[in-house]
PDB file of N, CA, C and O in Angstrom:
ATOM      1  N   UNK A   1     -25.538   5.205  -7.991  1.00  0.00           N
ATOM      2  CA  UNK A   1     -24.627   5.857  -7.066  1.00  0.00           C
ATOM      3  C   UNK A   1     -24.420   7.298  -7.540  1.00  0.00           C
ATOM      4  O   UNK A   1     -24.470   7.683  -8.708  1.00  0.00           O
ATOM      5  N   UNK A   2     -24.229   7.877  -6.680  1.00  0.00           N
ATOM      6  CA  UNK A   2     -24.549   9.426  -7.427  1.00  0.00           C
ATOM      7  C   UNK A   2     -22.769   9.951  -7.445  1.00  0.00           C
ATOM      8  O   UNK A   2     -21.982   9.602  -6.565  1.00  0.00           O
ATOM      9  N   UNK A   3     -22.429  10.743  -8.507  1.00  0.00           N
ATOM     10  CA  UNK A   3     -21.433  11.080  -8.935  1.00  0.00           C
ATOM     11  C   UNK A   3     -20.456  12.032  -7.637  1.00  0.00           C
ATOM     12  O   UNK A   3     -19.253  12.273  -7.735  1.00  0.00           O
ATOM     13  N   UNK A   4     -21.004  12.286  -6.928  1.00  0.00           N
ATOM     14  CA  UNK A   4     -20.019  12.973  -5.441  1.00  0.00           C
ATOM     15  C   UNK A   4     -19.695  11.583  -4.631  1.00  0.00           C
ATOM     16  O   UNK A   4     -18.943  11.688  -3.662  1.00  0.00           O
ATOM     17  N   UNK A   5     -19.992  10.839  -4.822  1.00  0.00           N
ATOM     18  CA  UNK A   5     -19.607   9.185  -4.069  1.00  0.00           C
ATOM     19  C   UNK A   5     -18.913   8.499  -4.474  1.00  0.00           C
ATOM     20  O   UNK A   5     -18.114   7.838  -3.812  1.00  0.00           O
ATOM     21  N   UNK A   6     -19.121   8.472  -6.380  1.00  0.00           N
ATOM     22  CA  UNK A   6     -17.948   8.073  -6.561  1.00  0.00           C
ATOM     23  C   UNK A   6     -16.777   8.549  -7.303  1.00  0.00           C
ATOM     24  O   UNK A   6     -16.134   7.790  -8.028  1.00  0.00           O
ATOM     25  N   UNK A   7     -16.339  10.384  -7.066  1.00  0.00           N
ATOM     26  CA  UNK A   7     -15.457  10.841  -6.950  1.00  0.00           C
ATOM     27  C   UNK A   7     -15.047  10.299  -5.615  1.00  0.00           C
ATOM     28  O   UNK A   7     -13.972   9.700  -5.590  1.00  0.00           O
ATOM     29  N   UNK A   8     -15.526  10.377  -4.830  1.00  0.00           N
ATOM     30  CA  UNK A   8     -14.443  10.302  -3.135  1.00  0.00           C
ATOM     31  C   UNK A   8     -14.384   8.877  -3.268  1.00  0.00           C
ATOM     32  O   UNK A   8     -13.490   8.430  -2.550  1.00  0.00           O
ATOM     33  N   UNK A   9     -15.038   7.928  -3.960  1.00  0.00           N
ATOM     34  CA  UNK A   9     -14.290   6.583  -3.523  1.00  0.00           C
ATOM     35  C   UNK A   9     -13.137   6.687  -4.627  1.00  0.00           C
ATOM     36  O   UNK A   9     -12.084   6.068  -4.479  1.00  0.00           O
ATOM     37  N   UNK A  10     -13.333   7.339  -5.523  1.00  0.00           N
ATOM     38  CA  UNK A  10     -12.079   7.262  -6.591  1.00  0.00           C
ATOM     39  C   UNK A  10     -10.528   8.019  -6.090  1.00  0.00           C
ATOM     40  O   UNK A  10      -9.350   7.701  -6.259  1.00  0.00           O
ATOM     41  N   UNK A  11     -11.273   9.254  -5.346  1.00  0.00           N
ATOM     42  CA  UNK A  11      -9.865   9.850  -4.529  1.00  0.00           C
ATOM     43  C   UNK A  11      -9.485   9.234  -3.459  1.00  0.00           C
ATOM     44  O   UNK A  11      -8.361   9.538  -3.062  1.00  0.00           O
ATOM     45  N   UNK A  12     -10.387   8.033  -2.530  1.00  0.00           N
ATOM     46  CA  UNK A  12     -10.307   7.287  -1.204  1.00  0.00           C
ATOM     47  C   UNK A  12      -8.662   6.246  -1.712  1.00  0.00           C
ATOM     48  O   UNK A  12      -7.543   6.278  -1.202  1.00  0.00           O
ATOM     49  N   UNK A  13      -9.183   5.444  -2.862  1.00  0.00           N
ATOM     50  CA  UNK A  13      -8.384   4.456  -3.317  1.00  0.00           C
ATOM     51  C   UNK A  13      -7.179   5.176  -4.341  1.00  0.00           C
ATOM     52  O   UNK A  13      -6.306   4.433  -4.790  1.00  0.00           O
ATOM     53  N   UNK A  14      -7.173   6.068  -4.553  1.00  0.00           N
ATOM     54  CA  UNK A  14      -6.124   6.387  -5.473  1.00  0.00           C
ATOM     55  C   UNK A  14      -5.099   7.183  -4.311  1.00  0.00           C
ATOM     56  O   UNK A  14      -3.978   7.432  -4.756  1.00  0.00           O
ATOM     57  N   UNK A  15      -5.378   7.653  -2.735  1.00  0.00           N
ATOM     58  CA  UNK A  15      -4.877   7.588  -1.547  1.00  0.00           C
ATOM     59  C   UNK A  15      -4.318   6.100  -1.058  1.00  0.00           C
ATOM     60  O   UNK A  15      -3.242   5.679  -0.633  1.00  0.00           O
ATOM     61  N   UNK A  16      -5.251   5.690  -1.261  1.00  0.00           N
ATOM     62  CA  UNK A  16      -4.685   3.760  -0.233  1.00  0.00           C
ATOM     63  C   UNK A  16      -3.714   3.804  -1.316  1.00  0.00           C
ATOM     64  O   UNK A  16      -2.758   3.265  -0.759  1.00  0.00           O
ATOM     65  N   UNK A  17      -3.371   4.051  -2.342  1.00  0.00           N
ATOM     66  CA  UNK A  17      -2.811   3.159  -3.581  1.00  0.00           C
ATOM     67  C   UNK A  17      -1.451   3.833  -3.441  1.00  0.00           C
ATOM     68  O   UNK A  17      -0.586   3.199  -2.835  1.00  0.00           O
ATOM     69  N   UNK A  18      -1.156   5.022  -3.919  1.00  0.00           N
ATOM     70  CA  UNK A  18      -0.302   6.198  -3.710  1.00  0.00           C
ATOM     71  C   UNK A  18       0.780   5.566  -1.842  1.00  0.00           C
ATOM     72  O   UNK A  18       1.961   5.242  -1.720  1.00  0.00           O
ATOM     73  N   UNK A  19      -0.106   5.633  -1.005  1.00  0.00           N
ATOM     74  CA  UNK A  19       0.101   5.381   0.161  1.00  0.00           C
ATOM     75  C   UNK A  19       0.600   4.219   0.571  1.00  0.00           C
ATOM     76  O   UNK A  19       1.383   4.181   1.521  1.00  0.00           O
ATOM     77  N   UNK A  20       0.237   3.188  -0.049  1.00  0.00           N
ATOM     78  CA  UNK A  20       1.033   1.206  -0.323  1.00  0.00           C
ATOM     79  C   UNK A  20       2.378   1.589  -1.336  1.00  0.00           C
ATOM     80  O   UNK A  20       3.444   0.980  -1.244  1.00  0.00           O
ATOM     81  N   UNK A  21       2.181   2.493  -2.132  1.00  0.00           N
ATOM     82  CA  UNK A  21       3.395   2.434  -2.917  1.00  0.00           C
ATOM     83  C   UNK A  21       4.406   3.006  -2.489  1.00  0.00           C
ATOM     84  O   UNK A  21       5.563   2.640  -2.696  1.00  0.00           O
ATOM     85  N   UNK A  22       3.983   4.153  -1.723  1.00  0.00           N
ATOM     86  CA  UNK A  22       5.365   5.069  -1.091  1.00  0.00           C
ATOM     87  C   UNK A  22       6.115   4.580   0.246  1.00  0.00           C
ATOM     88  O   UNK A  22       7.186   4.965   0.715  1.00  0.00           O
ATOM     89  N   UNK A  23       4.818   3.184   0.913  1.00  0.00           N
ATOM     90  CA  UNK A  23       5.431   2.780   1.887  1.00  0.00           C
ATOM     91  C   UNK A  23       6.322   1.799   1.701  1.00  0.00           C
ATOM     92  O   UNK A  23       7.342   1.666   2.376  1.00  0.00           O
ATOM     93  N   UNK A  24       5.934   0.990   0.676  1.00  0.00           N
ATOM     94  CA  UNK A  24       6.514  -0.041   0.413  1.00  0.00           C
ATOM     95  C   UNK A  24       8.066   0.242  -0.396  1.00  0.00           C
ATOM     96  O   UNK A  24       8.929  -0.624  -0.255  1.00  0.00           O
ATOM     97  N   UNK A  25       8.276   1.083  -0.967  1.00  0.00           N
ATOM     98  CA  UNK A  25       9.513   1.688  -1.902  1.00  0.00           C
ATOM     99  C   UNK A  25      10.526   2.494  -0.358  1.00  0.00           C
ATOM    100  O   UNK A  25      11.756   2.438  -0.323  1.00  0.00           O
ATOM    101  N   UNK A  26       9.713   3.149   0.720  1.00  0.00           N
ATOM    102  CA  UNK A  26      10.355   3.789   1.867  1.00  0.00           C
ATOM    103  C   UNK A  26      10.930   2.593   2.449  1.00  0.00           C
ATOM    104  O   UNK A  26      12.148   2.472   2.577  1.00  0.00           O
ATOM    105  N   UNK A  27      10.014   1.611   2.845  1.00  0.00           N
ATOM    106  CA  UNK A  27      10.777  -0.115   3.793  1.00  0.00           C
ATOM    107  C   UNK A  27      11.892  -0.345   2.821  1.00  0.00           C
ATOM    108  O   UNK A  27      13.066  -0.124   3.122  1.00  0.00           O
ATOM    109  N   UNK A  28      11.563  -0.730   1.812  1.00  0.00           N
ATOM    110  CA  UNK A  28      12.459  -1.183   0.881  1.00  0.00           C
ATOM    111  C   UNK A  28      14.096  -0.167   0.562  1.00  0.00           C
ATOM    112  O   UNK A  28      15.153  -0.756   0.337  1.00  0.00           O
ATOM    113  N   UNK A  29      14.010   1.218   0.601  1.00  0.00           N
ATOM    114  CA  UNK A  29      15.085   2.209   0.528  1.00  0.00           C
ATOM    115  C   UNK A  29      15.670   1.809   1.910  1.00  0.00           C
ATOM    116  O   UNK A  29      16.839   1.435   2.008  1.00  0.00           O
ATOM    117  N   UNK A  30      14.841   1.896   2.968  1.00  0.00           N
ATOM    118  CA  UNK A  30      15.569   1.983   4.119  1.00  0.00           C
ATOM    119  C   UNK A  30      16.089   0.831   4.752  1.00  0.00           C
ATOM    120  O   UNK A  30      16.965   0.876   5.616  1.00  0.00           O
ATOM    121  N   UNK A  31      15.567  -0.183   4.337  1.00  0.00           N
ATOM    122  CA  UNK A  31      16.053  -1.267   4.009  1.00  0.00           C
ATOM    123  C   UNK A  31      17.367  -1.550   4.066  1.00  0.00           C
ATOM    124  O   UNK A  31      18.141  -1.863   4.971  1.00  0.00           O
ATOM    125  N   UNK A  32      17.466  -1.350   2.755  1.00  0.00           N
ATOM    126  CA  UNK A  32      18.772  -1.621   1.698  1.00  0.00           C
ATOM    127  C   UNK A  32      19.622  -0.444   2.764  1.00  0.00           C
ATOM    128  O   UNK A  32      20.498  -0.874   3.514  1.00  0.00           O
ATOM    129  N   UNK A  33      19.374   0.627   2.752  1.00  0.00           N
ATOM    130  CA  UNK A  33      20.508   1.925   3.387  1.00  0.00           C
ATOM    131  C   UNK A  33      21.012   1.260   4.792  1.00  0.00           C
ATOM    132  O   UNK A  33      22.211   1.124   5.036  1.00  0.00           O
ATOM    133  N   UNK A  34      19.728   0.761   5.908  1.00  0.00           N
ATOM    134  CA  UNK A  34      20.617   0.040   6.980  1.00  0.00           C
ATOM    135  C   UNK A  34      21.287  -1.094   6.714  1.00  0.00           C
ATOM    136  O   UNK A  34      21.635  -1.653   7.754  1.00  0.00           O
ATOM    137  N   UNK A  35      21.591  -1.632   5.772  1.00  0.00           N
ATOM    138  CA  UNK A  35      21.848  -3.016   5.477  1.00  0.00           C
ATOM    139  C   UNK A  35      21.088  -4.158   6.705  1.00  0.00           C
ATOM    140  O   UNK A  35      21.748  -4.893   7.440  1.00  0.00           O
ATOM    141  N   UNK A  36      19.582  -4.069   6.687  1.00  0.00           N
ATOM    142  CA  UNK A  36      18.996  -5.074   7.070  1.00  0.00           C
ATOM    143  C   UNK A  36      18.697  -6.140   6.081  1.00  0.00           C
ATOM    144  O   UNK A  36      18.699  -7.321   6.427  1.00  0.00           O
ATOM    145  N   UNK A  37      18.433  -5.762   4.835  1.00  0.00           N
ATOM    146  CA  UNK A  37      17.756  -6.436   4.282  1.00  0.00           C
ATOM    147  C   UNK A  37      19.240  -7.535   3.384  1.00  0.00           C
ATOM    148  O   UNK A  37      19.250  -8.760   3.263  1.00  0.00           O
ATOM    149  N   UNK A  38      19.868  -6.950   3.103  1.00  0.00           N
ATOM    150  CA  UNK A  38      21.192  -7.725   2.471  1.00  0.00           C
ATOM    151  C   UNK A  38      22.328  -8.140   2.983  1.00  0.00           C
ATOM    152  O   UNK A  38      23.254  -8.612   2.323  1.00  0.00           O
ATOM    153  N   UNK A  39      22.298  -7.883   4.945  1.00  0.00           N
ATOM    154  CA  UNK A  39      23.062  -7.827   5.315  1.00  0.00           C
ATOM    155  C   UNK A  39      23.018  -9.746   5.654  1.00  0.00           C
ATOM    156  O   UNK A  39      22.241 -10.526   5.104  1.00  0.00           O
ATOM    157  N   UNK A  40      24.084 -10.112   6.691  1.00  0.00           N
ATOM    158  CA  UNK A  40      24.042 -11.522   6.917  1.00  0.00           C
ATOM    159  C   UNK A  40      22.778 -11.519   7.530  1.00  0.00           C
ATOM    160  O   UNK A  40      21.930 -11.884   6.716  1.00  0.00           O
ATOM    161  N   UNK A  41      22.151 -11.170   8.991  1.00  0.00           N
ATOM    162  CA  UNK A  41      21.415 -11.452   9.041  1.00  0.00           C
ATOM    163  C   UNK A  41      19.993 -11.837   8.579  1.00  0.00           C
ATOM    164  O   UNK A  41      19.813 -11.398   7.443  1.00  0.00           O
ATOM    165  N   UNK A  42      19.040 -12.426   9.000  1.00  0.00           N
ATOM    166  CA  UNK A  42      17.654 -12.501   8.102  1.00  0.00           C
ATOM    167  C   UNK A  42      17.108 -11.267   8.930  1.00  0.00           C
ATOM    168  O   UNK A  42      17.490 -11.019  10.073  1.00  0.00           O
ATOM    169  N   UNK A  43      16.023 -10.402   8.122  1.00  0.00           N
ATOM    170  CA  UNK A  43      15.796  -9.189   8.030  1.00  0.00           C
ATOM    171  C   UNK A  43      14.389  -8.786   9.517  1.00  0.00           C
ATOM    172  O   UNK A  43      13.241  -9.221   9.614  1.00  0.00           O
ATOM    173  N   UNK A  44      14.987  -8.033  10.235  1.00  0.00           N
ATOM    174  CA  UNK A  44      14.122  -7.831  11.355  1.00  0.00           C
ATOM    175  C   UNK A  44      12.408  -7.671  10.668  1.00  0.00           C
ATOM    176  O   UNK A  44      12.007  -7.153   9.626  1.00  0.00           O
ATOM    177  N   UNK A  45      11.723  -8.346  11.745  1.00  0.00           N
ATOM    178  CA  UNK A  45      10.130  -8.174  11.670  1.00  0.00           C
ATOM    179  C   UNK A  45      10.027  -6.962  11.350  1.00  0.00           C
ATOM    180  O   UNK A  45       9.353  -7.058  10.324  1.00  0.00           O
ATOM    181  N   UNK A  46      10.267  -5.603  11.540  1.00  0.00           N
ATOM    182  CA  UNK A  46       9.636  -4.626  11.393  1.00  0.00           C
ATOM    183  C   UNK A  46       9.457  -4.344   9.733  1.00  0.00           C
ATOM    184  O   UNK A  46       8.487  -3.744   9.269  1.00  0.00           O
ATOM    185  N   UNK A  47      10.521  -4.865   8.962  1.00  0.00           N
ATOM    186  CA  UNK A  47      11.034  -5.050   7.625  1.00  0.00           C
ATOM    187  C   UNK A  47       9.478  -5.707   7.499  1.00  0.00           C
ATOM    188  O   UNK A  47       8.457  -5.034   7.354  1.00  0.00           O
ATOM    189  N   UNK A  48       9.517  -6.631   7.555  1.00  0.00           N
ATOM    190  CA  UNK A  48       8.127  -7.690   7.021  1.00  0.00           C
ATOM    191  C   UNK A  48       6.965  -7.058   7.393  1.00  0.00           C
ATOM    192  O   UNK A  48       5.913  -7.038   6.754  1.00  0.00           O
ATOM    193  N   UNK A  49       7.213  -6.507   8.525  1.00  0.00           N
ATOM    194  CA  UNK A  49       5.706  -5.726   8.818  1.00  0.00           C
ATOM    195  C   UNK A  49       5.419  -4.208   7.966  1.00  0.00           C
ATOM    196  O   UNK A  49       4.367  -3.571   8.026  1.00  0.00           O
ATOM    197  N   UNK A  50       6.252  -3.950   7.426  1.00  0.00           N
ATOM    198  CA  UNK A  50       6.116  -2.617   6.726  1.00  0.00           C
ATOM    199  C   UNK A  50       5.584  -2.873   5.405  1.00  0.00           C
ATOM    200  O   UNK A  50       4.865  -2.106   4.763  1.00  0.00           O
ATOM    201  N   UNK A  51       6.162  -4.470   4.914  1.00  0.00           N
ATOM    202  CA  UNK A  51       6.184  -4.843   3.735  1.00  0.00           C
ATOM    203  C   UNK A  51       4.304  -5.010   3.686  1.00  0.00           C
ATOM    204  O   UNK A  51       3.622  -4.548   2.772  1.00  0.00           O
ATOM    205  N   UNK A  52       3.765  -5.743   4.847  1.00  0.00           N
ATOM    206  CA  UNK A  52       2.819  -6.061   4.690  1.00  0.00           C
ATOM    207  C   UNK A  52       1.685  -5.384   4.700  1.00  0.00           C
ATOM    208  O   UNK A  52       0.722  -5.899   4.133  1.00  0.00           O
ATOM    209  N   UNK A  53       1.542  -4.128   5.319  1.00  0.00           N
ATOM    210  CA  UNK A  53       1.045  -2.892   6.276  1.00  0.00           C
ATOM    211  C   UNK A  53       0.984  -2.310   4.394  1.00  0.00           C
ATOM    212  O   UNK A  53       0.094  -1.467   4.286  1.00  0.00           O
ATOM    213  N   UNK A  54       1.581  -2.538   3.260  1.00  0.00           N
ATOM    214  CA  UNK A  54       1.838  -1.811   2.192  1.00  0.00           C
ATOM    215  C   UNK A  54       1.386  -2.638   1.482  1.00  0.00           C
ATOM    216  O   UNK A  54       0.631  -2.168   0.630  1.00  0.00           O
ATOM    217  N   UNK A  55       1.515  -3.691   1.452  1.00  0.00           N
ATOM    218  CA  UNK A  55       0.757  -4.579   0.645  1.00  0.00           C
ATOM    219  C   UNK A  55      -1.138  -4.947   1.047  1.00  0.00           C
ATOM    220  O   UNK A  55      -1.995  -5.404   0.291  1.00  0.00           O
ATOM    221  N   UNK A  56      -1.269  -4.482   2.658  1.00  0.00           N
ATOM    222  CA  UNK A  56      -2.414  -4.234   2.813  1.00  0.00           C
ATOM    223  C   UNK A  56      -3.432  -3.345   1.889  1.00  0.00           C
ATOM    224  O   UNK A  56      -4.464  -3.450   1.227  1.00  0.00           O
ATOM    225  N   UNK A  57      -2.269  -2.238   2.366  1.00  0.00           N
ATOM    226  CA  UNK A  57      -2.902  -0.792   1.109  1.00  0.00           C
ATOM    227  C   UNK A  57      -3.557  -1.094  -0.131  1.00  0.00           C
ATOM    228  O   UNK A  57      -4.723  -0.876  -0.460  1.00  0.00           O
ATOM    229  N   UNK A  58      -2.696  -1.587  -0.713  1.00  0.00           N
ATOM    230  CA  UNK A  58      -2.499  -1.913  -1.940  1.00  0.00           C
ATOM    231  C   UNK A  58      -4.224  -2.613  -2.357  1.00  0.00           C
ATOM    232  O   UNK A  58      -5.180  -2.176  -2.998  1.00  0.00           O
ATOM    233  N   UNK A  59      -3.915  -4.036  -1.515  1.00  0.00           N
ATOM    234  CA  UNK A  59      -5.155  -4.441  -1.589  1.00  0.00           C
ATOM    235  C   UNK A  59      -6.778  -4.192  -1.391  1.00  0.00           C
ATOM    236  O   UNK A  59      -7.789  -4.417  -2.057  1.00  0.00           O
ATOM    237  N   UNK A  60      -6.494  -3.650  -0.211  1.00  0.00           N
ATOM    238  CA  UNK A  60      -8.002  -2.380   0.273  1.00  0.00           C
ATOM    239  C   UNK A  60      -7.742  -1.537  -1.134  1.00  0.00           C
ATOM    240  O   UNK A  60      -8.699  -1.491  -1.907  1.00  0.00           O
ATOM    241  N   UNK A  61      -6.931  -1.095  -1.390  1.00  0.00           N
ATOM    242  CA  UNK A  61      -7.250  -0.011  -2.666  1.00  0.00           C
ATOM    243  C   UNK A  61      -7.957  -0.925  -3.767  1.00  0.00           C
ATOM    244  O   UNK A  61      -9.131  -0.753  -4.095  1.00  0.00           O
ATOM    245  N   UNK A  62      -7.229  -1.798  -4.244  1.00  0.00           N
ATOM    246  CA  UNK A  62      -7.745  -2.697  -5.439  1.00  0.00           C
ATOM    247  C   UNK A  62      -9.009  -3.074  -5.041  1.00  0.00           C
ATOM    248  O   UNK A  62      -9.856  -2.745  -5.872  1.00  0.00           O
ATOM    249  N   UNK A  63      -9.572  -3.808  -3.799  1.00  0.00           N
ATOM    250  CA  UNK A  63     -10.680  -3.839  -3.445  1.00  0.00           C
ATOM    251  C   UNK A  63     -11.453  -3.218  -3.639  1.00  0.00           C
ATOM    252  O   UNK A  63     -12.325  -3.723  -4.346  1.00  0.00           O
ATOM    253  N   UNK A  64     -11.699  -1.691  -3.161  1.00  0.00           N
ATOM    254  CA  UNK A  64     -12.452  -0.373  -3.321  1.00  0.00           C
ATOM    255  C   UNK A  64     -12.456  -0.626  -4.892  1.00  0.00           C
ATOM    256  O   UNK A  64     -13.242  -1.418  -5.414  1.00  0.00           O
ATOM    257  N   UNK A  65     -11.769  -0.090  -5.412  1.00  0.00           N
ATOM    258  CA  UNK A  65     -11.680  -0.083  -7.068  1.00  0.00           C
ATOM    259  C   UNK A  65     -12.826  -0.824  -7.670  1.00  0.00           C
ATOM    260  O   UNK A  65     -13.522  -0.269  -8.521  1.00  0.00           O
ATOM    261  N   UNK A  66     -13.092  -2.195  -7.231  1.00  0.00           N
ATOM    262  CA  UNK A  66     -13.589  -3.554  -7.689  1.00  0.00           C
ATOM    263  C   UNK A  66     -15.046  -2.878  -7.106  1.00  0.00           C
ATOM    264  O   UNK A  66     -16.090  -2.774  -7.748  1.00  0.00           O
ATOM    265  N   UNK A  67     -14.860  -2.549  -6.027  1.00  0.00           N
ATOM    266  CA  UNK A  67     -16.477  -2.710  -5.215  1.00  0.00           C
ATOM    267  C   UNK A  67     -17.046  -1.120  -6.212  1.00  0.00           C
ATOM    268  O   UNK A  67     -18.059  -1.095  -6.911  1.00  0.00           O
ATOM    269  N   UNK A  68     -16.230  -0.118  -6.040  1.00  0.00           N
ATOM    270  CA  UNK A  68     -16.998   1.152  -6.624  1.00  0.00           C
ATOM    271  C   UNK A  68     -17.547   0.900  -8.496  1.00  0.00           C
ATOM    272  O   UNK A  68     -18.452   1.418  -9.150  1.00  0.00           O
ATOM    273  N   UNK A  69     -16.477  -0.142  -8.844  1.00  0.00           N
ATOM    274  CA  UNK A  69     -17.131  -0.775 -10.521  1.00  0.00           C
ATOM    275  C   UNK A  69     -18.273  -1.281 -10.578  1.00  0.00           C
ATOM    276  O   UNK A  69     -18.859  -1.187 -11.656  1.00  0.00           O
ATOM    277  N   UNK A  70     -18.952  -1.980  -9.434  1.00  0.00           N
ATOM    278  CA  UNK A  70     -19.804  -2.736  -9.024  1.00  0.00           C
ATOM    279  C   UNK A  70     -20.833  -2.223  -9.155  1.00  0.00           C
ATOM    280  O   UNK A  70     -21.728  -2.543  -9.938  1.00  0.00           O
ATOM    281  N   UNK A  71     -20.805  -1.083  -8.146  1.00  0.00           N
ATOM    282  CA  UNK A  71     -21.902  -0.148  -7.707  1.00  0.00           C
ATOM    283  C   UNK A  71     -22.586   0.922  -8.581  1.00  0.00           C
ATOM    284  O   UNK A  71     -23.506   1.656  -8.221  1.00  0.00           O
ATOM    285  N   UNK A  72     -21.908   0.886  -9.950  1.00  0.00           N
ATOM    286  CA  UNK A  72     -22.333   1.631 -10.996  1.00  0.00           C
ATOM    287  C   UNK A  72     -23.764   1.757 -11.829  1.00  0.00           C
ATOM    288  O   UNK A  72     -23.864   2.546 -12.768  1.00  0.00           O
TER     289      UNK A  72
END
């Protein structure tokens, strides 16, 4: 694999990664600030969908990571 390929998969996933973390810490702040998440009710879908949409990231990043080790 030639070394300009896997700089950009290294900057691709260290984006997904950066990008799962800031979303997931933003659901989670905003969260807590509307009192959805601690309030009586159980916590609107959009809550769970943000959670997951970030935990997607996360994983496509770790993925990439795994596949660009591979390809060495």
């Amino acid at each position: 694999m030639p070394p300009i390929f896997k700089a950009l998969a290294s900057i691709l996933v260290w984006v997904l990664w950066i990008c799962g973390m800031v979303m997931g810490f933003s659901v989670l702040i905003t969260g807590i600030a509307r009192g959805e998440i601690y309030g009586p009710q159980a916590p609107p879908m959009s809550i769970w969908a943000g959670f997951a949409v970030a935990l997607g990231f996360g994983l496509v990043a770790l993925i990439g990571m795994k596949i660009r080790k591979s390809l060495e």
